[in-house]
C-alpha positions in Angstrom: -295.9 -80.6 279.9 -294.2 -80.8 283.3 -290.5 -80.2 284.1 -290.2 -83.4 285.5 -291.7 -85.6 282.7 -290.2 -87.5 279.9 -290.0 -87.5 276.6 -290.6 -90.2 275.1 -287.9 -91.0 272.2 -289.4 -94.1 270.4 -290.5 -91.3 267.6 -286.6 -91.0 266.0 -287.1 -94.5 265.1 -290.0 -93.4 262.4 -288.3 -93.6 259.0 -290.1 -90.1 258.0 -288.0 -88.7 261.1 -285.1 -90.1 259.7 -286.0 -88.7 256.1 -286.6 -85.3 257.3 -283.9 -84.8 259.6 -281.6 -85.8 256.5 -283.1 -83.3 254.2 -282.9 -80.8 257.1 -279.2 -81.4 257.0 -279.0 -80.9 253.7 -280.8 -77.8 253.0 -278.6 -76.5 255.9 -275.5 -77.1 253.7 -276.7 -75.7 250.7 -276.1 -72.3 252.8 -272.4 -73.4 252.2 -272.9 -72.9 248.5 -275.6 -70.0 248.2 -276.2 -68.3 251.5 -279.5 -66.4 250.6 -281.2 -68.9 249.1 -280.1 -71.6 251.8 -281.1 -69.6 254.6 -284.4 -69.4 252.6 -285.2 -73.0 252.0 -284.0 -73.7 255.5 -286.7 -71.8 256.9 -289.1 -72.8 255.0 -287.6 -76.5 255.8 -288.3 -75.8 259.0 -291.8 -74.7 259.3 -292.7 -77.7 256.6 -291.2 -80.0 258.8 -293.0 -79.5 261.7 -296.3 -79.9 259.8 -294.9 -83.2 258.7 -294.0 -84.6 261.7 -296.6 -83.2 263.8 -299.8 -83.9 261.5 -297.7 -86.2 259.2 -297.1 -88.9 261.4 -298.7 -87.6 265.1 -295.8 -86.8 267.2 -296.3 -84.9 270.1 -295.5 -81.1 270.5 -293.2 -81.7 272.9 -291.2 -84.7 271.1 -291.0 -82.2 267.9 -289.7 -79.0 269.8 -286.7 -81.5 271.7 -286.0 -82.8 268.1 -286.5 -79.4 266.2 -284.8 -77.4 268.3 -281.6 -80.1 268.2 -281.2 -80.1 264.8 -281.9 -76.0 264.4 -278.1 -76.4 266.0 -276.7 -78.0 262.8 -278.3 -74.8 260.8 -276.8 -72.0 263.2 -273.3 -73.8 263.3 -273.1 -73.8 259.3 -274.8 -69.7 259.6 -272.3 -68.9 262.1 -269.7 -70.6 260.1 -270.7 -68.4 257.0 -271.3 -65.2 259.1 -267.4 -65.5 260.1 -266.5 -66.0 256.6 -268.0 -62.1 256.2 -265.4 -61.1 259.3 -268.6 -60.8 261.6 -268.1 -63.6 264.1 -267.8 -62.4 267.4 -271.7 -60.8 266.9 -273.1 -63.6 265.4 -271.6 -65.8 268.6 -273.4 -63.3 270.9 -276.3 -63.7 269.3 -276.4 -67.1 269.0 -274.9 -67.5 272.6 -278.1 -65.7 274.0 -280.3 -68.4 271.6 -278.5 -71.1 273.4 -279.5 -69.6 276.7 -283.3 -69.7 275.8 -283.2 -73.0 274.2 -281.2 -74.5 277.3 -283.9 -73.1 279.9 -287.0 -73.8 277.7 -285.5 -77.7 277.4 -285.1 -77.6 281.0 -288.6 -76.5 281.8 -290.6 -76.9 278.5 -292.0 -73.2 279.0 -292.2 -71.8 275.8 -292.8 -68.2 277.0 -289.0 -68.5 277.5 -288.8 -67.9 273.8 -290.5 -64.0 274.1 -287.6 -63.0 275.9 -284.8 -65.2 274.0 -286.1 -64.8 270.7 -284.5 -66.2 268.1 -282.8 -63.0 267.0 -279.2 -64.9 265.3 -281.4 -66.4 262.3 -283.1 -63.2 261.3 -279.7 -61.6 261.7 -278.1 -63.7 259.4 -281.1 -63.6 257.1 -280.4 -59.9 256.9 -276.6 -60.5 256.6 -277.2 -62.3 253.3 -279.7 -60.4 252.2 -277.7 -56.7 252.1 -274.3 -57.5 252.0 -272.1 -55.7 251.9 -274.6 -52.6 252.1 -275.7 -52.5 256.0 -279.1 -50.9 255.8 -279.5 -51.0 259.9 -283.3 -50.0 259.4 -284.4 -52.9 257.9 -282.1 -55.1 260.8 -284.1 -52.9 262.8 -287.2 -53.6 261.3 -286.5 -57.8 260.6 -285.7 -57.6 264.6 -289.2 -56.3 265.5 -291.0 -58.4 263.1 -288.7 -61.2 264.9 -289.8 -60.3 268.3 -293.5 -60.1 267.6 -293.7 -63.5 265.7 -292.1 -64.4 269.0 -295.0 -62.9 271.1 -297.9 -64.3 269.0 -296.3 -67.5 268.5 -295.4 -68.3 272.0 -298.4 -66.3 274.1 -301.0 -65.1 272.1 -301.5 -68.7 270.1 -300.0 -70.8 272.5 -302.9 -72.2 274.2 -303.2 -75.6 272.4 -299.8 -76.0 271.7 
C-alpha cells in the first residue's frame, strides 16, 4: 500500500467488527482481575481476531492492521496500568513509548519493516512481569526479548511478501 492512499473505513460498520472489538475489550479487562491469564487470552484474542476479520469476513490487510493496532492501545493502557500497580511504571512507559513510535511511523507509511526495529518489546515485557513476579529471572526477559525480536523478523521480512 502507498503512503498516500486511503483506507477505506466502511469495514467498522460490519457487526462481526463490532463483536470482536467488544470482546477485545473485554478480554483486555480481565487483566484487571487476573494478570497472567488476561495477558494470555489477550494474545491469543489477538492473533484469533485477525483470522476472523481477515478470512472471516474479507477485510483488507491494511484496514485490519489501522484497526488492530488501534485497539492493541486499549490492552497496553490497562498492561501499563497493572505494571504501575507492581511500582514498575516509568520502564513500562519507555517501552511502550518506543511502541508508540513504530506504530505512529508504520501508520504514516504502512511499512511494516518498521516493526523489526520497534518491535513490540512492552507486551512481552509485561508477559514476563506476570509471569515471575516478584522473582526477576532476567534470563528468561532476556530470552522472551530475543524470541520477541525474531517473531518480529519473520513476521515482518521473511513472510511478509503477500501480506
Amino acid at each position: 500500500m502507498k503512503q498516500d492512499e486511503e483506507i477505506s473505513l466502511t469495514f467498522l460498520k460490519h457487526p462481526v467488527v463490532w463483536a470482536v472489538t467488544i470482546a477485545r475489550l473485554l478480554i483486555a479487562l480481565y487483566i484487571f482481575i487476573n494478570p497472567l491469564w488476561g495477558v494470555i487470552w489477550s494474545m491469543v484474542a489477538d492473533w484469533v481476531d485477525s483470522q476472523v476479520l481477515i478470512h472471516g469476513i474479507s477485510i483488507t490487510r491494511p484496514q485490519y492492521h489501522l484497526w488492530d493496532k488501534n485497539v492493541d492501545w486499549f490492552v497496553y493502557v490497562v498492561e501499563l496500568s497493572v505494571a504501575a500497580s507492581y511500582g514498575l511504571y516509568l520502564p513500562f512507559f519507555l517501552l511502550l513509548f518506543w511502541r508508540f513510535i513504530g506504530q505512529f511511523m508504520f501508520l504514516k507509511t504502512h511499512k511494516r519493516f518498521l516493526f523489526v526495529f520497534f518491535p513490540n518489546f512492552f507486551e512481552v515485557t509485561f508477559l514476563w512481569l506476570v509471569l515471575f513476579y516478584p522473582a526477576r529471572p532476567y534470563v528468561w526477559l532476556i530470552a522472551f526479548l530475543v524470541a520477541k525480536q525474531l517473531h518480529e523478523i519473520a513476521l515482518h521480512l521473511l513472510f511478509a511478501r503477500n501480506r
